[in-house]
C-alpha positions in Angstrom: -24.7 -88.7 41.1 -24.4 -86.2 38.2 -26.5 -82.8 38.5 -29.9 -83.4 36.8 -30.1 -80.9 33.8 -31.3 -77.4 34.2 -34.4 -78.8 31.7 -35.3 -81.7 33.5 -35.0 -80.1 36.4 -37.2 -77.4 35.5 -40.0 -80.2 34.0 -39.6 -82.2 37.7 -40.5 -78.7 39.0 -43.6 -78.5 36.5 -44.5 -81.9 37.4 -44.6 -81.6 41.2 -46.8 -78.4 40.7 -49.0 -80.0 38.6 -49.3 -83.1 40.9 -50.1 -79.9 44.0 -53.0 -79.0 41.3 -54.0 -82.3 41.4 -54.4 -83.5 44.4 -56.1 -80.1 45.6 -58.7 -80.9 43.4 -59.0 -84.6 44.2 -58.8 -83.2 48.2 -62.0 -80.8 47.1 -64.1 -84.0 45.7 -64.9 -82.2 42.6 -64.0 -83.6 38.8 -62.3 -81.7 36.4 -65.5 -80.4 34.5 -67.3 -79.1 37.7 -63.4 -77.5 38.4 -63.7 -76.1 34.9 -67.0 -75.0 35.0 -65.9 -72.8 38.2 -62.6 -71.4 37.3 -64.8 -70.6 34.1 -62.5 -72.3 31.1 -62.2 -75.4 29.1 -62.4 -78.9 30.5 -59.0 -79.7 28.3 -57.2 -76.9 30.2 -58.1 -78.5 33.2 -56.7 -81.6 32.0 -53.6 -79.8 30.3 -52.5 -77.9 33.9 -53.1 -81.3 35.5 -50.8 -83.1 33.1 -48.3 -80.6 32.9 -48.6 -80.1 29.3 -49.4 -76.1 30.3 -48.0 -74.1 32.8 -50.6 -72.0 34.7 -50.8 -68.3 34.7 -50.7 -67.3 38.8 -54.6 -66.0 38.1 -55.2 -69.9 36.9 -53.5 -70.8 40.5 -55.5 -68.5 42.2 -58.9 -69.6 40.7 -58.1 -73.0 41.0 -57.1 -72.6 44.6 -60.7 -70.6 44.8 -62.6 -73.8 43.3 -61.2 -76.0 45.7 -62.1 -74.1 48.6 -57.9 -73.5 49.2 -56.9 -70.4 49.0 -54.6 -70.7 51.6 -51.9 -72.8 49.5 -52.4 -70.5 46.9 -48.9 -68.4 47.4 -46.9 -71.1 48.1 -48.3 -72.5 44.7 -47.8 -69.1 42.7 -44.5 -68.8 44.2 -43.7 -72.9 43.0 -44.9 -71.9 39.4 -42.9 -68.7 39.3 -39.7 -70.5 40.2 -40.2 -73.3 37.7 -39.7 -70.3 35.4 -36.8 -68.9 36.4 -35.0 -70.8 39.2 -33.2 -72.5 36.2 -30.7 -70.7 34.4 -28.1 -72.5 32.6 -24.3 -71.1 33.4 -23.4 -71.1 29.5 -26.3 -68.4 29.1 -25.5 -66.9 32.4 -21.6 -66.4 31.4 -21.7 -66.4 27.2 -19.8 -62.8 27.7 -17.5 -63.9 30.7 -17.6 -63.6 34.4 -17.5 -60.0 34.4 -21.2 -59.0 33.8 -22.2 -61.9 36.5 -20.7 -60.3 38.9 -22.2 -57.2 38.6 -25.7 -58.1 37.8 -26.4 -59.3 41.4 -24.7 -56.1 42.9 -28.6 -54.4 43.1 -29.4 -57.5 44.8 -26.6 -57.3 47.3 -27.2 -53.6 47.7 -30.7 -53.9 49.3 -30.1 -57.3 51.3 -30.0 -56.2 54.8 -29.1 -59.2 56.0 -27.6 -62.3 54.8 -27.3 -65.7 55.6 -24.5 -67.5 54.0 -23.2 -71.0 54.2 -20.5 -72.4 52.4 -18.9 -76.3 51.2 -16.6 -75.7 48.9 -15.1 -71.9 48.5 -14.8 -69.4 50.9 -17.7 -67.0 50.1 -17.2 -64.5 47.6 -18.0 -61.6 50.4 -14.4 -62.6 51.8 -12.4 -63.5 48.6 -9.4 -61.8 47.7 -8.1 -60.7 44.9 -5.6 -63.4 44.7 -7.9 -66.0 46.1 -10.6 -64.6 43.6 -8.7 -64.5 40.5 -7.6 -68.2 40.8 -10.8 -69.3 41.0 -12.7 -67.4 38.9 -10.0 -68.2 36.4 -10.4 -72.2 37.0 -14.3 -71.6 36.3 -13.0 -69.7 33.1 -11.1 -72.3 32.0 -13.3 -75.2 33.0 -16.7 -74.0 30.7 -14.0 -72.4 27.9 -15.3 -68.7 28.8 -13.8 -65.7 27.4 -10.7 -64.3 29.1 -11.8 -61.6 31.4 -10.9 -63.1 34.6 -9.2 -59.6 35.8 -12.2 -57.7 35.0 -14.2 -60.0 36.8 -12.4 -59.6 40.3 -12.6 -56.2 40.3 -16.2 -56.7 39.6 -16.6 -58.8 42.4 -13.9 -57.0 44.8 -15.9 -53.8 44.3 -19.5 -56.4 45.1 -17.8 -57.0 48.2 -17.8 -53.8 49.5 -21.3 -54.5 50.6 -19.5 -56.5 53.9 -17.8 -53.1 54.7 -20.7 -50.4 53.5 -24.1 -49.6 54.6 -26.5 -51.5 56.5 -26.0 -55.4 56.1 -25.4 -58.2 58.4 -23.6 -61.2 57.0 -24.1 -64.3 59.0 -21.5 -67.3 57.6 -20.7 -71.1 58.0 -18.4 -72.8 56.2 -16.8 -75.9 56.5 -13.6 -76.6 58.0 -12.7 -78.3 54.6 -13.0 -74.7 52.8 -10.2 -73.8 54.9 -7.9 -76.8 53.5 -8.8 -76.3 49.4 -5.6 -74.9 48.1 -7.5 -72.4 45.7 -3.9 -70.6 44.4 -0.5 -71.5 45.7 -0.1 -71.4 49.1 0.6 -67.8 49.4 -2.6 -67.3 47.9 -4.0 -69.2 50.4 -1.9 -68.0 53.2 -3.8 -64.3 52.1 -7.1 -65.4 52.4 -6.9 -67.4 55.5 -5.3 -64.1 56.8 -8.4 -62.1 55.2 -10.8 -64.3 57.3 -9.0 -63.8 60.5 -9.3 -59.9 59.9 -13.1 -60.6 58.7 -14.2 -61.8 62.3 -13.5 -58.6 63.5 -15.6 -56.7 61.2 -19.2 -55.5 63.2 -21.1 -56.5 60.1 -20.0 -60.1 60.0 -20.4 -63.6 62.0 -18.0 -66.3 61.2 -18.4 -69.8 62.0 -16.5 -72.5 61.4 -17.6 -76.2 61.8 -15.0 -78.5 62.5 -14.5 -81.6 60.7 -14.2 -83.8 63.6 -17.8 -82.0 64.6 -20.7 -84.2 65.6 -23.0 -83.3 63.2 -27.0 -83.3 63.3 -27.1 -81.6 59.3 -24.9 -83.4 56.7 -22.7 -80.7 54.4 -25.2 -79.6 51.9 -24.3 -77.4 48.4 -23.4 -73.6 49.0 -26.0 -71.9 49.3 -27.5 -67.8 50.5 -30.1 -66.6 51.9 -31.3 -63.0 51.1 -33.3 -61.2 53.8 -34.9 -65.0 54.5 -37.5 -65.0 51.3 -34.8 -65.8 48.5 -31.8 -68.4 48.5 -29.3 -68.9 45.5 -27.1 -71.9 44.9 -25.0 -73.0 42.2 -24.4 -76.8 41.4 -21.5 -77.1 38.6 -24.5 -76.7 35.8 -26.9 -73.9 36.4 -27.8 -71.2 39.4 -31.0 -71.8 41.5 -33.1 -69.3 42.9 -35.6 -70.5 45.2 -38.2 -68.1 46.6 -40.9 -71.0 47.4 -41.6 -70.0 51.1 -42.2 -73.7 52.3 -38.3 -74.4 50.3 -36.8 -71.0 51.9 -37.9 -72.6 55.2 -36.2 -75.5 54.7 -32.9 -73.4 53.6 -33.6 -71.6 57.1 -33.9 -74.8 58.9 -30.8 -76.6 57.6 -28.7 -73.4 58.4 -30.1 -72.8 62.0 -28.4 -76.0 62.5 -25.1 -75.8 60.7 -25.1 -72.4 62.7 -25.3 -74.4 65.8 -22.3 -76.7 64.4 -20.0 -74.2 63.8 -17.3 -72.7 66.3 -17.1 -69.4 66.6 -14.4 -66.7 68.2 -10.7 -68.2 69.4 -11.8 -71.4 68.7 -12.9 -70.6 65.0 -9.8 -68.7 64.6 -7.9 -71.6 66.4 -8.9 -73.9 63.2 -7.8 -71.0 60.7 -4.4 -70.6 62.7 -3.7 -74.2 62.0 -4.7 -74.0 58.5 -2.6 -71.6 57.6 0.2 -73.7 59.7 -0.2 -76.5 57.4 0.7 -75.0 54.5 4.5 -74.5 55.6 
C-alpha cells in the first residue's frame, strides 16, 4: 500500500490520543461536566479534546490525567500529543533548499548520541556511505522530488556527519539486510567501494555490524529503516515525510523489533563471508 499522507497521518495520531482521553475518562466513571468541573474549564472543551477538534496543551494532559485518578499515563500521553506535532514533517519542506542543510541540521543530534542503534532495509546507513555510494544516491533522491542541484555539497555535508563513527564517544550498533548488500546504488565500482568500506567498518571499536542473511529464519519481518538515539528517540523515513517518534511505549517497540533483528543477524567471518560474496557477484 501507498504511504498514508504526512496530514492524515498526523490527524490518525490526534485521533488515537483523543480516543486515550476518552477512554481514561470513561475508565474513571466520571461525565464530561464533572471532568470539566475538575480540570476547571468548559464542558465544550471537554468535548472538543475528546473529539479531536482541539489538540491539548501538555497541562490539559496533565489535569485531565489528575481528574481521572491517572497520572501515571500522563507522560506517555504528553509525549503522544507532542509527537502528533512534530513527528510529521513533509520531505518538500524538509529539502525546499536541497539536501545540503539536511544533512547538517541533525549533526547536533548526532554529536550528543552516545550510542546508537541502527537498522537498515534498503541503503546502507549513512554512517558508512561513501562518497561515491553517497553521491549516487543522494543524487537519485535529488532527482526523484526535482530538488535543487547541490548533490556535491550535500556529501560532504554528510561525509563530514559521519565522522561521528570515527570521533568521540559513540557506539553504533547496525543491522541491515542482506538485500542492502545486493542494491546496485552506483555502478558496480561504486558498489565494489562501499562493500569494501563495510568490511573496513567491522573493524572499527566504535561499531557492531550485523548482517541477516536472506535465507535467515526469521522471528521479525524486514521493517522500514529506522534509528534509535540513546533509546528515547527513533527516526525513520518512508518515501513522503521523516518520523520522529519519542512516545516511550512506541520507542519500546522500536527496541523490541531490533533486539530481535539483532539476534537474526550474523556477525564476524560469517558477516563478512556474505559481503565477500557480494562484492563477488558483481564481476
Amino acid at each position: 500500500m501507498p504511504p498514508a499522507s504526512p496530514s492524515s497521518s498526523v490527524q490518525a495520531a490526534r485521533d488515537a490520543l483523543a480516543a486515550r482521553l476518552r477512554e481514561i475518562r470513561l475508565d474513571a466513571g466520571i461525565t464530561k461536566r464533572e471532568l470539566a468541573a475538575r480540570c476547571d474549564w468548559s464542558e465544550s472543551k471537554s468535548s472538543r479534546i475528546e473529539n479531536a477538534r482541539t489538540a491539548p496543551s501538555d497541562q490539559d494532559v496533565r489535569l485531565w490525567c489528575r481528574a481521572c485518578q491517572s497520572e501515571d499515563q500522563a507522560p506517555d500521553l504528553i509525549a503522544a500529543n507532542r509527537q502528533a506535532d512534530s513527528m510529521y514533517v513533509q520531505w518538500r519542506r524538509l529539502q525546499h533548499t536541497g539536501l545540503k542543510q539536511l544533512q547538517e541540521a541533525n549533526l547536533p543530534l548526532f554529536e550528543r548520541t552516545r550510542h546508537f542503534k541502527v537498522y537498515c532495509s534498503n541503503v546502507v546507513p549513512g554512517f558508512l556511505q561513501t562518497p561515491g555510494y553517497a553521491a549516487a544516491l543522494l543524487r537519485s533522491i535529488a532527482s526523484f522530488r526535482n530538488l535543487p542541484d547541490d548533490v556535491a555539497d550535500a556529501v560532504a555535508a554528510r561525509v563530514k556527519r559521519s565522522n561521528v563513527v570515527r570521533e568521540g564517544d559513540h557506539r553504533f550498533a547496525i543491522v541491515v539486510e542482506e538485500t542492502v548488500l545486493r542494491y546496485r546504488i552506483g555502478d558496480a565500482g561504486v558498489m565494489a567501494g562501499q562493500l569494501g568500506a563495510l568490511l573496513s567498518a567491522m573493524d572499527l571499536p566504535s561499531v557492531s555490524l550485523g548482517i541477516i542473511p536472506a535465507a535467515a529464519e526469521r522471528t521479525m519481518w524486514p521493517v522500514e529503516s529506522f534509528t534509535v538515539f540513546d533509546d528515547q528517540r527513533v527516526d525513520h523515513e518512508p518515501l513522503s515525510a521523516s518520523v520522529k517518534i519519542t512516545a516511550p511505549d512506541e520507542v519500546s517497540q522500536y527496541l523490541n523489533a531490533f533486539g530481535r533483528l539483532h539476534r537474526t543477524a550474523a556477525y564476524g567471518a560469517q558477516a563478512r563471508a556474505l559481503i565477500a560474496r557480494a562484492i563477488d557477484a558483481l564481476a
